[in-house]
TORTOR-851909 format. One line per 2 residues: number of its first residue (from 1); for each residue y, z, x of C-alpha. Coordinates in nm, 3 decimals, padded with zeros to 5 digits. Example, Ala and Ser with C-alpha at 12.3 -4.5 7.8 and 13.67 -1.06 7.14 Angstrom:
2
1> -00.450/00.780/01.230; -00.106/00.714/01.367
REM end
This chain:
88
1> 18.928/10.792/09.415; 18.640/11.031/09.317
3> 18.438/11.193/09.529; 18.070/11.139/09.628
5> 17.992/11.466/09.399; 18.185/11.339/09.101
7> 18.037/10.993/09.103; 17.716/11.179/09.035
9> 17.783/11.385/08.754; 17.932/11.068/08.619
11> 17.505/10.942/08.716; 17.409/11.197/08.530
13> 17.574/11.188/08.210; 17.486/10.834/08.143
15> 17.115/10.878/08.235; 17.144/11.175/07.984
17> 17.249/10.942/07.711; 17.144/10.539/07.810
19> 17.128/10.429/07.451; 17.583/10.530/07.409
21> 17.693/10.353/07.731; 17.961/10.100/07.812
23> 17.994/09.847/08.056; 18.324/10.047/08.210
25> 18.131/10.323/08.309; 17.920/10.145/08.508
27> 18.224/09.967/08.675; 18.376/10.302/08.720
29> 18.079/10.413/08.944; 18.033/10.092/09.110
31> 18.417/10.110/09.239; 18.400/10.445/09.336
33> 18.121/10.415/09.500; 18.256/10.101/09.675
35> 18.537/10.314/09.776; 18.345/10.606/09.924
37> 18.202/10.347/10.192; 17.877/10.179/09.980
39> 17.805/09.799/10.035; 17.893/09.694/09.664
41> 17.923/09.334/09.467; 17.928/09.239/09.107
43> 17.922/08.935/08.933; 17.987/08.824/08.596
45> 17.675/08.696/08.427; 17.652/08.529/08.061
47> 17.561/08.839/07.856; 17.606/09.083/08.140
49> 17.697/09.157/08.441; 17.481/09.175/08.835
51> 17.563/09.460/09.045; 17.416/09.479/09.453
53> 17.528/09.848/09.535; 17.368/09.857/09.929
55> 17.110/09.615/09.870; 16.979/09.752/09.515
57> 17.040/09.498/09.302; 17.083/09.568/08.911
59> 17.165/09.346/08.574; 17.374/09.558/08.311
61> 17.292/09.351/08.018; 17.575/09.428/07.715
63> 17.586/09.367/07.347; 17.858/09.091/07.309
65> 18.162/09.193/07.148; 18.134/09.577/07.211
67> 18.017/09.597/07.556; 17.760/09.887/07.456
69> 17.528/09.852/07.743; 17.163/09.810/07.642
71> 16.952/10.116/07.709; 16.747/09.944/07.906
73> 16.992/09.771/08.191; 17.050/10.164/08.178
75> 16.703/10.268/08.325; 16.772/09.955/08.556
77> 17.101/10.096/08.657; 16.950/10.478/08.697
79> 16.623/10.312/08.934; 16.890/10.177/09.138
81> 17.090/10.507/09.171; 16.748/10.693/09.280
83> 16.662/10.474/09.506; 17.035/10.533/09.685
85> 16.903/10.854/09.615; 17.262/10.910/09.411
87> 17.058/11.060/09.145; 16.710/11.291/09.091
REM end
């Protein structure tokens, strides 16, 4: 389990770099942050995948094949982590 600090530098490497970003680390923050005590559901979508982290709700669209998340489910994904204020 990582802690609330690491779950954020793990934020902020993928909003420094939202065009090179899989589908697993997204997961990986979602669980973690589900295990640090955040309200969190996901479900499996046709080309992608909806996230509700407390509330915030999210769509990580991915490429099919590679699961190279598309840079702009990232921005959706970083809006949602500012909002939980997870990220500046």
């Amino acid at each position: 389990m990582a802690d609330l600090e690491k779950i954020k530098e793990r934020i902020q490497d993928i909003a420094q770099r939202p065009r090179n970003v899989e589908l697993s680390e997204i997961e990986w923050v979602a669980n973690n942050l589900a295990n640090c005590g955040y309200a969190v559901k996901s479900k499996d979508a046709r080309h992608g995948k909806l996230f509700q982290v407390n509330g915030q709700t999210f769509m990580v669209n991915h490429h099919t094949g590679n699961k190279q998340v598309r840079s702009y489910s990232v921005k959706d994904f970083i809006s949602a982590m500012i909002e939980l204020s997870l990220y500046d």
